[in-house]
Residue frames relative to the residue before (quaternion, step in Angstrom):
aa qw qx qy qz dx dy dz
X 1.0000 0.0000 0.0000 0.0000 0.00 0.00 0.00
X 0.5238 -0.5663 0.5857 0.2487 3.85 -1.41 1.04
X 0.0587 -0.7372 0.6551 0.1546 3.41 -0.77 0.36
X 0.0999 0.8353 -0.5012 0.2030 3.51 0.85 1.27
X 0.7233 -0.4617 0.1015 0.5034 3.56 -1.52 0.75
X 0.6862 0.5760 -0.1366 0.4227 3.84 0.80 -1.30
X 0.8066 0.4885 -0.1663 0.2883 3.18 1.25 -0.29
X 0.2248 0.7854 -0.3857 0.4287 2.97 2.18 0.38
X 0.2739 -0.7070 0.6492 0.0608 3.48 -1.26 0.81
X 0.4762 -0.7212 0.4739 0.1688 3.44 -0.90 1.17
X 0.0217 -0.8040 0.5173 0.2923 3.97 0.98 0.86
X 0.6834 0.3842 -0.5619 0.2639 3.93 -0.22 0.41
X 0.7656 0.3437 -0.2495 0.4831 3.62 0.98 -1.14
X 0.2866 -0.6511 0.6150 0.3401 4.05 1.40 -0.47
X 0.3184 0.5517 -0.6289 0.4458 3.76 0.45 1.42
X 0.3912 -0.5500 0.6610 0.3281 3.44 -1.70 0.36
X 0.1457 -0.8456 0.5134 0.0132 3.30 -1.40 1.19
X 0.4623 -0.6554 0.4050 0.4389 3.81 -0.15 -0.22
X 0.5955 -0.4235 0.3203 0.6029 4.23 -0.62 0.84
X 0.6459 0.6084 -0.3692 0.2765 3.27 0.22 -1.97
X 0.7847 0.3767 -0.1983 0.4506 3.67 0.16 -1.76
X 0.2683 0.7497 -0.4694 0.3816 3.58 1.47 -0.56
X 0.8353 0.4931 -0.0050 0.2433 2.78 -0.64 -2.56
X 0.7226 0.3521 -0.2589 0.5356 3.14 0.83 -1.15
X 0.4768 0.6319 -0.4015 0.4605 3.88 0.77 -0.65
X 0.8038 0.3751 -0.2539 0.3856 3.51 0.74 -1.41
X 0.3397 0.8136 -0.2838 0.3769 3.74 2.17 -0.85
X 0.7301 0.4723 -0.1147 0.4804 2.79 0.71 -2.35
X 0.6805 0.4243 -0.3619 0.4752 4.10 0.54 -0.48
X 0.7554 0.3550 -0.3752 0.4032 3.23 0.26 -0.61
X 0.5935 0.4475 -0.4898 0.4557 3.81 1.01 0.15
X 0.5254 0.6573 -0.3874 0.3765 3.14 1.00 -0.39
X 0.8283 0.4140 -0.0273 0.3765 3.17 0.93 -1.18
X 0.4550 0.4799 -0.4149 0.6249 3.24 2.04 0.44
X 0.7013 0.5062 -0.4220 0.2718 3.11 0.93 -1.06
X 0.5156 0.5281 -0.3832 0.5554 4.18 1.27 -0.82
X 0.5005 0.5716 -0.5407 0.3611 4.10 0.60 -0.62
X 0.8276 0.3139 -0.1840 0.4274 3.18 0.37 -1.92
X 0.3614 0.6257 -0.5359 0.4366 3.75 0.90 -0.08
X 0.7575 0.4750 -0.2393 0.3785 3.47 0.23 -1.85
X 0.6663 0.6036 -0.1888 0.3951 3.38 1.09 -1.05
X 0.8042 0.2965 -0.1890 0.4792 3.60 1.25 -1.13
X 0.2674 0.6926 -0.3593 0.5654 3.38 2.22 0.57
X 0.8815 0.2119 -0.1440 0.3966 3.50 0.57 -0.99
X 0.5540 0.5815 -0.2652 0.5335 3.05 1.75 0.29
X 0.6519 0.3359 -0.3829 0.5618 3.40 1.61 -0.34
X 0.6625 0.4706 -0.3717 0.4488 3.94 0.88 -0.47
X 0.5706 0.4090 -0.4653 0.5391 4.21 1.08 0.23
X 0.5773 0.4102 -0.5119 0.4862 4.12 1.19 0.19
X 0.4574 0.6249 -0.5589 0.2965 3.85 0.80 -1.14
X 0.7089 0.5854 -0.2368 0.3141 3.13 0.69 -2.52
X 0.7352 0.3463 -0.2424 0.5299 3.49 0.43 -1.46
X 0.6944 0.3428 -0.5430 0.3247 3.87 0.12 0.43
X 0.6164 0.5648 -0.3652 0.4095 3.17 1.45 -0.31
X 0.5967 0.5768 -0.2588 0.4942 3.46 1.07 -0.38
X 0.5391 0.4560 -0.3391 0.6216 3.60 1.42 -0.30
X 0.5432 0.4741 -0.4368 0.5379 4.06 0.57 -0.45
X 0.7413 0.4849 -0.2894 0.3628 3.44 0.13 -1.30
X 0.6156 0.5481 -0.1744 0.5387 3.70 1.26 -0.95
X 0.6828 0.4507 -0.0975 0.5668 3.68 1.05 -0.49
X 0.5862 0.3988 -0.3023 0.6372 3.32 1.51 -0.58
X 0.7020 0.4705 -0.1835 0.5021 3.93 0.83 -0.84
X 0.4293 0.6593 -0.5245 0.3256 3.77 0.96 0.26
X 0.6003 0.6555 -0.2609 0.3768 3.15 0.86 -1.09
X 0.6827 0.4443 -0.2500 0.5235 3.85 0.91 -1.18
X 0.4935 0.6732 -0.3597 0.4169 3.11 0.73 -0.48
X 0.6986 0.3348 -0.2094 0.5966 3.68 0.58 -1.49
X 0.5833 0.6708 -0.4188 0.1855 3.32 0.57 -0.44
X 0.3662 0.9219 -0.0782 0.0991 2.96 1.71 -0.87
X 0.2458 0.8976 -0.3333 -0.1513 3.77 0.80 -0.84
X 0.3808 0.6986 -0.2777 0.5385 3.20 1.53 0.57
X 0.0575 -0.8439 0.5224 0.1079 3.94 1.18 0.99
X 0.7176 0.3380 -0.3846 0.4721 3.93 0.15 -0.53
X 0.7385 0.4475 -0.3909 0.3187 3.30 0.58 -0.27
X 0.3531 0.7012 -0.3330 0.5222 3.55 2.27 -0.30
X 0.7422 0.5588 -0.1720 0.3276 3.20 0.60 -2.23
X 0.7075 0.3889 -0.2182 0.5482 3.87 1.07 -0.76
X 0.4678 0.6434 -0.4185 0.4382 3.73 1.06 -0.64
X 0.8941 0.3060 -0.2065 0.2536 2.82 0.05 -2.11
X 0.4870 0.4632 -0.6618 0.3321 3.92 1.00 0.03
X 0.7429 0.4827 -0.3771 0.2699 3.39 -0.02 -1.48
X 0.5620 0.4343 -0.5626 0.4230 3.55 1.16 0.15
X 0.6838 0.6076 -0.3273 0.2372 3.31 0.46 -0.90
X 0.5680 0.6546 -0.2252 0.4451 3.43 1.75 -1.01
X 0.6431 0.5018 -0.2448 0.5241 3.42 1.55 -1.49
X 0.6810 0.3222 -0.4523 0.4773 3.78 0.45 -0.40
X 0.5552 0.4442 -0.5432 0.4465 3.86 0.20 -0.53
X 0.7163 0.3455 -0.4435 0.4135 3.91 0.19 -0.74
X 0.7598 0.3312 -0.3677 0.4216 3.56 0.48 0.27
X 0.4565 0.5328 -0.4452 0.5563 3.64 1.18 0.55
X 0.7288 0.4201 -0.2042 0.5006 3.55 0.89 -0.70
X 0.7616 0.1555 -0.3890 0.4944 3.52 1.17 0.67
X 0.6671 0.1841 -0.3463 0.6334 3.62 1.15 0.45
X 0.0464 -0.7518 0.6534 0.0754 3.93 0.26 1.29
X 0.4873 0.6766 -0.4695 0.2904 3.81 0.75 -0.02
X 0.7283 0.5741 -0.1978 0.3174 3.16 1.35 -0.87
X 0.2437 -0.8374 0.4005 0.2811 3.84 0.04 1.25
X 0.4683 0.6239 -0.5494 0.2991 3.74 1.20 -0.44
X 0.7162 0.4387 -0.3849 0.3827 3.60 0.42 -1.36
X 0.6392 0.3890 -0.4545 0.4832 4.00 0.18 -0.41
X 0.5478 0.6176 -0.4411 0.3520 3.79 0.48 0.12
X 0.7263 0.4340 -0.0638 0.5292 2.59 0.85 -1.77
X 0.6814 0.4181 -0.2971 0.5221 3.93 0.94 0.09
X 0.5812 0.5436 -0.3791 0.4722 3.13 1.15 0.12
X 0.5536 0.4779 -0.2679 0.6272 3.24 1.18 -1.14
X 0.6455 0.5132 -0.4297 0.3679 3.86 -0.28 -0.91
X 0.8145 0.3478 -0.2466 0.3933 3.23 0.29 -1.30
X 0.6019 0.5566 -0.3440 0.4578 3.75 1.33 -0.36
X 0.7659 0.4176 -0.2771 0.4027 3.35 0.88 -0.31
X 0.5558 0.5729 -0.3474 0.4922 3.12 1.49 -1.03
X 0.6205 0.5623 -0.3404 0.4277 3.83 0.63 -1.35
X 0.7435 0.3815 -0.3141 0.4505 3.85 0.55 -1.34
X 0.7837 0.3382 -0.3015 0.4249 3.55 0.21 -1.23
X 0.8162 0.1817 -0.3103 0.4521 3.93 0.54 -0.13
X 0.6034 0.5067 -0.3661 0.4952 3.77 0.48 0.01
X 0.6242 0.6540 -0.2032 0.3759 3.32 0.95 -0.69
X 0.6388 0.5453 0.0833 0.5363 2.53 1.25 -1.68
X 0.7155 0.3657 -0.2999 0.5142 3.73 1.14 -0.68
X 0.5294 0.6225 -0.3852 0.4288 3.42 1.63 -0.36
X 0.8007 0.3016 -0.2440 0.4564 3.25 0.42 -0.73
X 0.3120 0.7036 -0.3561 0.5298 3.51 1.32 0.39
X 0.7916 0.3003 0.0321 0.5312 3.36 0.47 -1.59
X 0.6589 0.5849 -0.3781 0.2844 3.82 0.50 -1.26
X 0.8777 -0.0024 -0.3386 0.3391 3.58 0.46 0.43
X 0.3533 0.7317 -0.3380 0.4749 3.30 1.43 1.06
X 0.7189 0.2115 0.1117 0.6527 3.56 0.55 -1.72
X 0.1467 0.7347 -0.6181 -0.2382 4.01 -0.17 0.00
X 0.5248 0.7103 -0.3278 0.3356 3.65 1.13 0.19
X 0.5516 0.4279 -0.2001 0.6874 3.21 1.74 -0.82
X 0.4665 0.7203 -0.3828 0.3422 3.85 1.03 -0.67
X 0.8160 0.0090 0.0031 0.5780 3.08 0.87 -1.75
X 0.4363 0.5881 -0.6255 0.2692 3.12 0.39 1.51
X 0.6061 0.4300 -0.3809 0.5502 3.27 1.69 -0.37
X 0.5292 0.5945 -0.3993 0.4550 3.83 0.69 -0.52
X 0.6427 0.2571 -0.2884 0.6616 3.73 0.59 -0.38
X 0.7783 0.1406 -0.4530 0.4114 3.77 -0.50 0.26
X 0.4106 0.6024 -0.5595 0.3942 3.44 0.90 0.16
X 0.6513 0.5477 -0.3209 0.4157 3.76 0.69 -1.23
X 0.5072 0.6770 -0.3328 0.4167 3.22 1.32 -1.85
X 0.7126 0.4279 -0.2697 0.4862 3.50 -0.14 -1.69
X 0.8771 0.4122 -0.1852 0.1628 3.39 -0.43 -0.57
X 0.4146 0.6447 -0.1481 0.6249 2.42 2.41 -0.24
X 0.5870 0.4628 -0.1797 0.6396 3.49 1.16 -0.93
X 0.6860 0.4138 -0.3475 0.4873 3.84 0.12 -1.60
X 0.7947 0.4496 -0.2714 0.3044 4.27 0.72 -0.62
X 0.4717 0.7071 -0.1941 0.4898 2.90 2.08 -0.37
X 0.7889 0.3000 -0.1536 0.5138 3.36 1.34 -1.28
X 0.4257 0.6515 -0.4600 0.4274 3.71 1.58 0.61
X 0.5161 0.6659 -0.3174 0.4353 3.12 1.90 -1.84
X 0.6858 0.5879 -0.3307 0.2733 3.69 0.34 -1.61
X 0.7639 0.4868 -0.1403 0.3997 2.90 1.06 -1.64
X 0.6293 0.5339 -0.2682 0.4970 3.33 0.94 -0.76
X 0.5632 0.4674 -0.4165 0.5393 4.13 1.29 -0.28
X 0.8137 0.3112 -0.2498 0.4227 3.50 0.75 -0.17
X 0.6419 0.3542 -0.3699 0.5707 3.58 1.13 0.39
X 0.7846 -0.0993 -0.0325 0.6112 3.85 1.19 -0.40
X 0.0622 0.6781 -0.7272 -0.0870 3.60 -0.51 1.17
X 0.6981 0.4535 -0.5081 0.2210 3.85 -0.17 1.07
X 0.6249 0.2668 -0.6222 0.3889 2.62 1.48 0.83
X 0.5413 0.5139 -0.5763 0.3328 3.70 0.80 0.16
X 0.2557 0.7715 -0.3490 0.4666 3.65 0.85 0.98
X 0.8038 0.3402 0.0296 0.4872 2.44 0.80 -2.40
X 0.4075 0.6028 -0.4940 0.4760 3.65 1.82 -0.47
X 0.7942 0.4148 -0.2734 0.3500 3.31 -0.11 -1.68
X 0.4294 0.5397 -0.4099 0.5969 4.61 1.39 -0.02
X 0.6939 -0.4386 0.5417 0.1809 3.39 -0.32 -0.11
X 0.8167 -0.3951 0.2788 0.3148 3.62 -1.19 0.41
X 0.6402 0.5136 -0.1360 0.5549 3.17 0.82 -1.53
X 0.6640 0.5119 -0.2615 0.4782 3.46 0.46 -0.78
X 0.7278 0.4966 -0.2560 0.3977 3.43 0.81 -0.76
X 0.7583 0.3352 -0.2406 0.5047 2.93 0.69 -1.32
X 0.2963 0.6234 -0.6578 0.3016 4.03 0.84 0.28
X 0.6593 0.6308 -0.1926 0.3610 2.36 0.82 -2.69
X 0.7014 0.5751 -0.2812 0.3133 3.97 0.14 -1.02
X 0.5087 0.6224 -0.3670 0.4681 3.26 1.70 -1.23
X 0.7258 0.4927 -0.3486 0.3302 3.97 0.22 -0.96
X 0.5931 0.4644 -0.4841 0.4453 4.10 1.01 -0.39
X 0.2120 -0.5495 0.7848 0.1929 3.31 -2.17 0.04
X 0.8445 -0.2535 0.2707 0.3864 3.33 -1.40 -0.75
X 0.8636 0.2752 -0.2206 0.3601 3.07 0.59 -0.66
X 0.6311 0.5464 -0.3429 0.4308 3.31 1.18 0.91
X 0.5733 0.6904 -0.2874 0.3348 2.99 1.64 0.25
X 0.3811 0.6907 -0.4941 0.3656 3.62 0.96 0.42
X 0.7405 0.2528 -0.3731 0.4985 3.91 0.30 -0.16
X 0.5932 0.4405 -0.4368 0.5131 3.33 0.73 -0.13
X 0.6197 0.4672 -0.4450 0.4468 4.05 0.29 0.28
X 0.7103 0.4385 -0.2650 0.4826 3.44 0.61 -1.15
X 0.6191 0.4942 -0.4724 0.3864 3.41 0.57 -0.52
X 0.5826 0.6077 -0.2856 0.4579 3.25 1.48 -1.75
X 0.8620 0.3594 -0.1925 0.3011 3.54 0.22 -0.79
X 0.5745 0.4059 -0.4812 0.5232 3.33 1.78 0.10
X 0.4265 0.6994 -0.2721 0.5048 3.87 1.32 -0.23
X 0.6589 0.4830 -0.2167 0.5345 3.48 0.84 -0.68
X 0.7691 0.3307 -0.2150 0.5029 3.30 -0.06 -2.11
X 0.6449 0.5952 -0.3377 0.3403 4.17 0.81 -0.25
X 0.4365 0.7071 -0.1437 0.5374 3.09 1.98 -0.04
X 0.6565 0.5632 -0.0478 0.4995 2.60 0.65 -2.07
X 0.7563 0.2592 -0.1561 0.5801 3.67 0.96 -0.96
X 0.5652 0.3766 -0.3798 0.6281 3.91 0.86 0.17
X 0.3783 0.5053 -0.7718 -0.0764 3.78 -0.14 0.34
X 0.5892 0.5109 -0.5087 0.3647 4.35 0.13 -0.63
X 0.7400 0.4012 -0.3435 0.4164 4.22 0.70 0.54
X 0.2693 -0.6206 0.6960 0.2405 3.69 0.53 1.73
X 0.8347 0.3089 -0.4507 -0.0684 3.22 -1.07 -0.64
X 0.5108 0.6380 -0.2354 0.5260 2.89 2.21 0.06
X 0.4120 0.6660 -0.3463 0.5165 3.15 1.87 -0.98
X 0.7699 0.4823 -0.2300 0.3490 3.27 -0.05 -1.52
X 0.7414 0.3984 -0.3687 0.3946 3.91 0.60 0.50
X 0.2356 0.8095 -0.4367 0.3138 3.21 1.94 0.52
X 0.6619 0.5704 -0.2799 0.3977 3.38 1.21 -0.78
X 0.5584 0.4638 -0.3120 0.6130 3.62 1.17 -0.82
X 0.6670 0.4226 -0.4514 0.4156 3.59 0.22 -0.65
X 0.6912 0.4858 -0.3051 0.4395 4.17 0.58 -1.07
X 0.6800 0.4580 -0.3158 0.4775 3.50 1.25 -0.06
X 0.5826 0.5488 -0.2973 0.5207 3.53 1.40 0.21
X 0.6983 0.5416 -0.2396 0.4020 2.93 1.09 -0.92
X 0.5453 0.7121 -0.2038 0.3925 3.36 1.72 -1.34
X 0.5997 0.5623 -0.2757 0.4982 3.41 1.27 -1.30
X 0.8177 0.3419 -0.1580 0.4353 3.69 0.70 -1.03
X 0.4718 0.4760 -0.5135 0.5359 3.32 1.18 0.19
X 0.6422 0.6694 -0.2041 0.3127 3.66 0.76 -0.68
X 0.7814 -0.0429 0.0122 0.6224 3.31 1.25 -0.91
X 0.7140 0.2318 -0.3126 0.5820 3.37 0.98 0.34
X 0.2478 0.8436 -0.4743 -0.0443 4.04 0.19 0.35
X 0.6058 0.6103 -0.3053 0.4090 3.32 1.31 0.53
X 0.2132 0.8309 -0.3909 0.3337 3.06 2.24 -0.32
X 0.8909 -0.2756 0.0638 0.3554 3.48 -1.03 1.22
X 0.7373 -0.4176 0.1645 0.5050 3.30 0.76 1.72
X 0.7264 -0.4795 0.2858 0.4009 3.41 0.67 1.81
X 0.1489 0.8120 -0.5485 0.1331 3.82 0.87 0.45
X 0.8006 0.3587 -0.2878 0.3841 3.22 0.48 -0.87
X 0.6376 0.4183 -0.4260 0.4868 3.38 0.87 0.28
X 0.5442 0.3722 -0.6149 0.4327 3.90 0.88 0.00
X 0.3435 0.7364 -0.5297 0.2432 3.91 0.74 -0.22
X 0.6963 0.5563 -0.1378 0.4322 2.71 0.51 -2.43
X 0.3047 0.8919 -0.0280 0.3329 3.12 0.92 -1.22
X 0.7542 0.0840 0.1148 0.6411 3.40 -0.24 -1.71
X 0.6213 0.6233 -0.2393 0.4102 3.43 0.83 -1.37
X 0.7521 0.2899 -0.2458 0.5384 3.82 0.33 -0.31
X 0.6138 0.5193 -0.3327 0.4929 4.01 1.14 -1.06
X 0.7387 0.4134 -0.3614 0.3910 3.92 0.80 -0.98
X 0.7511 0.4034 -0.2344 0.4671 3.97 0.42 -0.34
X 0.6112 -0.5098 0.4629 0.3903 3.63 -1.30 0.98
X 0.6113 -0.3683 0.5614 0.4189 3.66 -1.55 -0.18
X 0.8840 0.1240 -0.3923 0.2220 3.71 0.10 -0.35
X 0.2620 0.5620 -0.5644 0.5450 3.43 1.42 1.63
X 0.5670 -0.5460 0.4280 0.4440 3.68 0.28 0.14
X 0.3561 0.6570 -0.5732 0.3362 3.91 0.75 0.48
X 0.0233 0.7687 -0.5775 0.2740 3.27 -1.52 1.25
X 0.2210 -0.9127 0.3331 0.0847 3.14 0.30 2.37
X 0.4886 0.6786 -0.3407 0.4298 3.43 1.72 0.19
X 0.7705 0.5004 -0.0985 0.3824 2.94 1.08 -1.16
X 0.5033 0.5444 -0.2099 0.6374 3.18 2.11 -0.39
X 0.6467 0.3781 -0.3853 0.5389 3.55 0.74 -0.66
X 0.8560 0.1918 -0.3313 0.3476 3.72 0.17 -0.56
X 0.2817 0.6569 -0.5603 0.4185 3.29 1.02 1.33
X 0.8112 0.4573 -0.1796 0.3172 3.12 1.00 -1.14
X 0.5312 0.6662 -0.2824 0.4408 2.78 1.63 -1.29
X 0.7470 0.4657 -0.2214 0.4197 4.06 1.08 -1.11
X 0.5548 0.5523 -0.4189 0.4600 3.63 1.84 -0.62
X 0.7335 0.4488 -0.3033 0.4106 3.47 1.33 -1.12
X 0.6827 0.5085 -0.3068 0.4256 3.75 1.16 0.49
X 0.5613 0.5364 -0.3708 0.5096 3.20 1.56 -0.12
X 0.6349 0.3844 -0.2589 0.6181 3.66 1.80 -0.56
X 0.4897 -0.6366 0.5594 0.2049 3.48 0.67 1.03
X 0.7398 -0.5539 0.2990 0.2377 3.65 0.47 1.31
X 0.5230 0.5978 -0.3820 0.4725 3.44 1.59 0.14
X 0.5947 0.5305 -0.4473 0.4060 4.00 0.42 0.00
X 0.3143 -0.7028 0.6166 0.1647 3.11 -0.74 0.96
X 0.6399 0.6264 -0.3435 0.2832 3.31 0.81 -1.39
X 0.6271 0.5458 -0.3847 0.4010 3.68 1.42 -1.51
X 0.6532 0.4366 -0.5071 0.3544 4.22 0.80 -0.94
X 0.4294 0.7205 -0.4671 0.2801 3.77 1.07 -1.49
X 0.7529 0.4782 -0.2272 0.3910 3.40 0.27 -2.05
X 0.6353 0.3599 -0.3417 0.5917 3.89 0.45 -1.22
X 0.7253 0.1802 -0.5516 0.3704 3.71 -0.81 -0.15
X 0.5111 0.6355 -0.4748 0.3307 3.69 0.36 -0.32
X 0.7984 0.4009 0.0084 0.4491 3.04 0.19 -1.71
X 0.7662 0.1772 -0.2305 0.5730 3.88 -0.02 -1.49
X 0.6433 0.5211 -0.4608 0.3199 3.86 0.10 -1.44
X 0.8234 0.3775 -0.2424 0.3475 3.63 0.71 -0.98
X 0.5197 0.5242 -0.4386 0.5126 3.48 1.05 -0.55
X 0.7910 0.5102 -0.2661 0.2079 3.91 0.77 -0.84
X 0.3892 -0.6519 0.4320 0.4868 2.55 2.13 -0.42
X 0.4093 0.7996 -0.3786 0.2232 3.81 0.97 -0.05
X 0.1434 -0.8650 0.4635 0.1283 3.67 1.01 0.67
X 0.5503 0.5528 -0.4589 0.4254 3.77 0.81 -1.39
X 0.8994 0.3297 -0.2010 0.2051 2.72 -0.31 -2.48
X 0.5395 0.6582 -0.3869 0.3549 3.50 1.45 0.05
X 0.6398 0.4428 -0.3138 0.5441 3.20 1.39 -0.54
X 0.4949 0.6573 -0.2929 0.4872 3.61 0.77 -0.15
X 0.7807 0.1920 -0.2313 0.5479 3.54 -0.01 -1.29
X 0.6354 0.4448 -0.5048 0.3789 4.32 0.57 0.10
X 0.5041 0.4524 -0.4100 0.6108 3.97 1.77 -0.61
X 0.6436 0.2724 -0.5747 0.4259 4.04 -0.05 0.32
X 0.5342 0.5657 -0.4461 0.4423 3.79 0.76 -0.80
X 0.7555 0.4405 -0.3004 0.3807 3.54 -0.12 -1.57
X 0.5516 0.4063 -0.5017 0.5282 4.29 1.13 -0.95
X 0.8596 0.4221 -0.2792 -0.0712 3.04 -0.32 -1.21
X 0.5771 -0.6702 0.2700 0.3806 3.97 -0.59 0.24
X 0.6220 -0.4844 0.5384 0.2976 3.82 -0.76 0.67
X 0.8119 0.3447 -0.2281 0.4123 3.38 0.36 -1.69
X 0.4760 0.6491 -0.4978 0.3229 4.38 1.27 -0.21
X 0.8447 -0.1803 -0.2066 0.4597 3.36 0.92 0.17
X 0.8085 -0.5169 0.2813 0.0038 2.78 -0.79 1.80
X 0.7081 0.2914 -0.1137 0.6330 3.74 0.18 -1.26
X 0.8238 0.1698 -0.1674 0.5143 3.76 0.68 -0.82
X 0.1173 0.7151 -0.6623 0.1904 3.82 0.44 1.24
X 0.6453 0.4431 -0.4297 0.4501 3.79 0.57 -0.31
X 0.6825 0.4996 -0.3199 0.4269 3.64 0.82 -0.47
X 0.6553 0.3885 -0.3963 0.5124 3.28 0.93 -0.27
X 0.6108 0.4430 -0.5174 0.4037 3.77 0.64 -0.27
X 0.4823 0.6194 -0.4644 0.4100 3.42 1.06 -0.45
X 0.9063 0.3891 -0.0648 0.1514 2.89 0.40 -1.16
X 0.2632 0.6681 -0.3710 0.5888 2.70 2.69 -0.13
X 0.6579 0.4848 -0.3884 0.4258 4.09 0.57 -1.38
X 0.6557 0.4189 -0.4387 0.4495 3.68 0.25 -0.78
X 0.5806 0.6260 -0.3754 0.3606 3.54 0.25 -1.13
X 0.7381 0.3612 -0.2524 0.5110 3.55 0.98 -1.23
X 0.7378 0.3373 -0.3095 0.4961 3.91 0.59 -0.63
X 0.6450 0.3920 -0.5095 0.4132 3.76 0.68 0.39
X 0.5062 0.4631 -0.4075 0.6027 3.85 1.60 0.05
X 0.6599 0.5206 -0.4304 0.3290 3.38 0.35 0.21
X 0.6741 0.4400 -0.0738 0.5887 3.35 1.68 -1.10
X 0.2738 0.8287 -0.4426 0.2058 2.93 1.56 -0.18
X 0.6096 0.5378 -0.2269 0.5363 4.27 0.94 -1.47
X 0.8142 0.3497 -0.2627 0.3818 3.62 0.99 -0.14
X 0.6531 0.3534 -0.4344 0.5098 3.15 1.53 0.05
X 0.6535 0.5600 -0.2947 0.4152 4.00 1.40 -0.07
């Protein structure tokens, strides 16, 4: 067969066509057929976000088992490879605000109850292992305050605005939350805090303690039960770690605690761990130090339930702050 001008074959209608109408006929399919490509393409790009937001619910629904845990080494290896699995899914759907929650929080808890914990484990035994967890302790929290920052630019850049104004500015900015908006503003506060807490020889890190005590204020205010009375072990640590003329105040620490350990109906181990740590020792308080580790050491992991990983945590401190015990007396 000639494949001559007249002899073209219309492949949809099987008509003879001219080259010209040919070509373009053949033009018109192949847009067609990029266009269904990218159809097919932004189909499976919008149903691998569905997945990955639904998989962030499911992670957010599963925080909870996690703490449930009471099995600390077995908590202590879990929780990187959790933490590793939500960054790989923040890093392909960064749209999603659950995962920066949930990495904030990870890295604030994971840093306090198990880094923490290896510090004072190590800090006058190993000073090599001392500051290897002391520097990723900072590390973590440094990260865990970063990914509050993120979140907070996308649920409130006026008041991370108002961070970067000054005090006043914040706490305007603070006046506008209630309860139920106060979960990224804690974690941030609390990986922002405990990073302090480990930077006191860096004023320049030192020097945002104040923005942090003005976050915290707002949620002691209208949410003070927020994740097992948190904001009052804050207060808490916050008033037991610093002389009177830093604004420290062993009254005011004790009845921080005294109200974290009553809103947990006496079942937190974690709330006695913190006061002998912090107030008993800064006071020089030998008794009540030996006390609050003989309530730690009776009590059971399993009295509360949602927080069985904190108390093993907190059974471990109990045992390395009785160990060091000749160095803080």
């Amino acid at each position: 067969m000639s494949f001559c001008h007249d002899s073209r074959v219309d492949i949809i209608r099987g008509r003879r066509v001219t080259p010209r109408k040919f070509f373009v006929k053949i033009n018109k399919l192949k847009i067609v057929s990029l266009l269904l490509v990218q159809i097919f393409l932004a189909s499976s790009c919008s149903l691998s976000k569905i997945a990955s937001d639904m998989t962030s619910d499911i992670f957010k629904g599963g925080v909870p088992s996690f703490e449930m845990e009471g099995d600390v080494e077995v908590a202590e290896n879990a929780g990187l490879a959790m933490i590793k699995t939500l960054e790989i899914f923040n890093y392909q759907n960064p749209s999603n605000k659950t995962y920066l929650a949930l990495l904030s929080r990870s890295y604030a808890t994971y840093a306090f109850g198990f880094l923490e914990n290896r510090m004072l484990q190590y800090q006058y035994k190993d000073q090599e292992k001392y500051n290897l967890y002391f520097n990723r302790a900072k590390r973590f929290y440094t990260i865990g305050k970063k990914y509050g920052m993120d979140l907070l630019q996308r649920s409130d850049k006026k008041l991370v605005k108002a961070l970067g104004q000054g005090v006043d500015a914040t706490r305007a900015r603070m006046k506008s939350y209630d309860h139920q908006e106060v979960e990224p503003v804690f974690w941030t506060a609390f990986n922002w805090g405990s990073l302090i807490n480990l930077s006191k020889d860096d004023i320049s890190v030192v020097a945002d303690l104040a923005l942090v005590e003005v976050m915290m204020a707002r949620i002691l205010e209208v949410h003070p039960t927020f994740y097992f009375a948190g904001p009052h072990l804050f207060y808490g640590v916050y008033y037991a770690s610093r002389p009177a003329m830093l604004g420290g105040s062993p009254e005011k620490a004790k009845n921080h605690f005294e109200e974290a350990a009553r809103l947990n109906g006496d079942r937190s181990l974690i709330v006695y761990a913190l006061e002998a740590q912090f107030l008993a020792v800064q006071t020089m308080d030998k008794t009540l130090f030996d006390e609050l580790l003989e309530k730690i050491n009776a009590g059971s992991i399993d009295a509360l339930p949602e927080q069985r990983l904190a108390n093993s945590l907190a059974k471990d401190r109990a045992k390395y702050l009785k160990e060091n015990s000749n160095q803080y007396f």
